[in-house]
N, C-alpha and C positions, 0 to 999 in steps of 0.2 A: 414621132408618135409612140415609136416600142420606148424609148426612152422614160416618155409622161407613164404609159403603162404600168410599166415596172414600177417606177416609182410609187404610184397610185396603190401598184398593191401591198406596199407595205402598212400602208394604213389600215389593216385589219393583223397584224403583226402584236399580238401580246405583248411579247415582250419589251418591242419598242417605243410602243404607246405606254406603257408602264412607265420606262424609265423616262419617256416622254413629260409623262406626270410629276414627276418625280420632280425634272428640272423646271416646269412652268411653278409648281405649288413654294420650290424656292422664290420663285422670282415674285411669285406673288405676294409673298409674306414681308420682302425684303422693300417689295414696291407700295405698298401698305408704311413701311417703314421711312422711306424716300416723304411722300406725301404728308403724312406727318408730322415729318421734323421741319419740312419747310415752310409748313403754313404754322406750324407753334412756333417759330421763331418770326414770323410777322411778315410773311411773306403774301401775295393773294393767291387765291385756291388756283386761280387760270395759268400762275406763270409753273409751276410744277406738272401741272399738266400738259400743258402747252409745250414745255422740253420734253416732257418724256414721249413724245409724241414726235417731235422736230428730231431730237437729240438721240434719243433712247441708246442710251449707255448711262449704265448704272453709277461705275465707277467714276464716270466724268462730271454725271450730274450731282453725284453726293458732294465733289468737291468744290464745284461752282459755286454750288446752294451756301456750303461752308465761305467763302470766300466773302457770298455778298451779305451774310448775316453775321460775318464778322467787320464788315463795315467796307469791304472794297468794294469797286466801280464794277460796272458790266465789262468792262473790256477785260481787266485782272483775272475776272469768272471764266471768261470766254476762254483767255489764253490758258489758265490750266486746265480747263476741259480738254481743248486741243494738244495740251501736251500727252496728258494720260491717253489721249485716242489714237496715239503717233503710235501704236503696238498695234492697232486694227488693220496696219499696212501689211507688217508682215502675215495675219491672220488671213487676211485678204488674199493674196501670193498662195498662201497655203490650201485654201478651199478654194480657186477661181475655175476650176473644172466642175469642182462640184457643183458650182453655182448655176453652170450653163453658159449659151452664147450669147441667148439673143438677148436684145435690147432693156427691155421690161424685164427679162429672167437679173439680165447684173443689177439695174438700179433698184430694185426691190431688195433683189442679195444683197446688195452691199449695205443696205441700210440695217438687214439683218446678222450682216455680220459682228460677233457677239464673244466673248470669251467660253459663253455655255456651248452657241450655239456649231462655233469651231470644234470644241473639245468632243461635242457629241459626235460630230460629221466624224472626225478620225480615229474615234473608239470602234466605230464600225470594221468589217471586215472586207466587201467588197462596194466597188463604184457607186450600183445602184443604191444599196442600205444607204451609201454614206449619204449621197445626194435626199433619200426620201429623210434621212434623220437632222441634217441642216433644216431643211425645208418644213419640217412637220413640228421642229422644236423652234422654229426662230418663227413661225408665223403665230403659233401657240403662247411660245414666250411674248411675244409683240403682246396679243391680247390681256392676257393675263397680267404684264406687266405694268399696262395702261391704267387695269381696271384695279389692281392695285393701290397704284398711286392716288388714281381719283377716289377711291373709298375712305384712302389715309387722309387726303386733301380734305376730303367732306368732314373728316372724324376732328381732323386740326388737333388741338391739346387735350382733345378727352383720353385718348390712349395714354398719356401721362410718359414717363419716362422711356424711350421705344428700346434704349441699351439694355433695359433689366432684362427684356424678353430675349436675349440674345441673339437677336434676329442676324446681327452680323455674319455667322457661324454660318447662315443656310446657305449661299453660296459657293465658298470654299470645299463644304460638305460634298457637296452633289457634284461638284468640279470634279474631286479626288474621288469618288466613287466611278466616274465617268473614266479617267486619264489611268487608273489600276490594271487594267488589262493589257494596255498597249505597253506599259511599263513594263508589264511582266514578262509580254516577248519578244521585246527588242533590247537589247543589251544598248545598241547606239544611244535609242530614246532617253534610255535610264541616265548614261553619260551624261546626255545633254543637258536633261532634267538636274543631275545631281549639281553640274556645272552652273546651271541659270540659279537655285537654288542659294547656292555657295556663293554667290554671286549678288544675290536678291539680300542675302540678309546680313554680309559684311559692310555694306553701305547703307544699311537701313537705319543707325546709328545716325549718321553722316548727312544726309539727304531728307528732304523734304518728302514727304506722303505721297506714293503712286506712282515715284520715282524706280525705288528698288525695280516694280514690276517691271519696267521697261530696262533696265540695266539686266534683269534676267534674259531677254531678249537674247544674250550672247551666248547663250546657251546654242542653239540655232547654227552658229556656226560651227562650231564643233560635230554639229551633225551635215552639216552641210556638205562639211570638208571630208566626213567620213563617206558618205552616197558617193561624193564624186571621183572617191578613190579604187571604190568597187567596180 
């Protein structure tokens, strides 16, 4: 109960509700974008909806959408969603306190677990923040992202070209605004970071789309091995 409490009150928190905003009005713009592309390339309004709803990862659904509009089967879609989501394990690992115990608390978390909504929870400084900032930006991002897609869904081809607007940009944007401060005081992080990095875009050449992200992944251990030497 002190637990819900706490949490509870961070929702009258400016600041966080801000930066809160900040990461839904990405997500929104982006899911507008999602929607969009998949019903101008001839897809129907319900099946973009209906993933971002079932699915909801951005990353995994742009690629599927890509897959079956360049003419592969659902299982081809499927499998590379699945690949790019194989990093939600470790994000998972990484926020599973902050998620909670009980029952309902994980399978609702888990489905909100998110590359924003990670970044947000660990940008925090203590337990409670972090848990009220997963939760307030992954239930927020859910909505927003839904209502996105379905607005893009209903627009279909009238939005006309969605790359010109650079919509791509807004996520990585509000990521890197998010991830700035923990860089700034942990010498380990930056390591890591510099390491996944170094790592993300030597093979990006090399590898197929959404790959690199996951080969950044190695970063992680680097950190891993630092913690457990301390």
């Amino acid at each position: 109960m002190r637990s819900v409490q706490r949490t509870t009150a961070y929702v009258h928190d400016p600041e966080l509700l801000r930066d809160v905003a900040l990461v839904c009005l990405a997500g929104g713009v982006v899911g507008v974008s999602f929607g969009a592309i998949a019903v101008a390339g001839g897809l129907p309004v319900w099946v973009p909806v209906v993933m971002s709803l079932v699915v909801y990862a951005g990353s995994a659904q742009f690629s599927a959408v890509g897959v079956l509009l360049a003419g592969g089967g659902p299982l081809a879609a499927a499998a590379t969603g699945l690949l790019l989501n194989t990093r939600t394990v470790a994000f998972s690992l990484t926020v599973a306190d902050v998620i909670g115990r009980g029952r309902l608390a994980r399978l609702v978390g888990a489905h909100l677990v998110t590359d924003e909504t990670v970044a947000f929870a660990l940008a925090q400084a203590d337990p409670a923040r972090r848990r009220a900032a997963f939760w307030i930006s992954g239930l927020g991002l859910f909505a927003v992202w839904n209502a996105g897609v379905l607005v893009g869904a209903l627009a279909g081809s009238a939005l006309g070209d969605t790359d010109r607007y650079g919509l791509d940009a807004a996520f990585p944007a509000v990521l890197a605004a998010l991830v700035l401060p923990t860089l700034r005081e942990k010498a380990g992080v930056r390591r890591s970071a510099a390491l996944g990095a170094a790592v993300a875009l030597a093979v990006t050449p090399a590898v197929p789309a959404g790959v690199p992200v996951l080969l950044a992944l190695t970063g992680l251990f680097l950190y891993g091995r630092k913690e457990a030497s301390v």
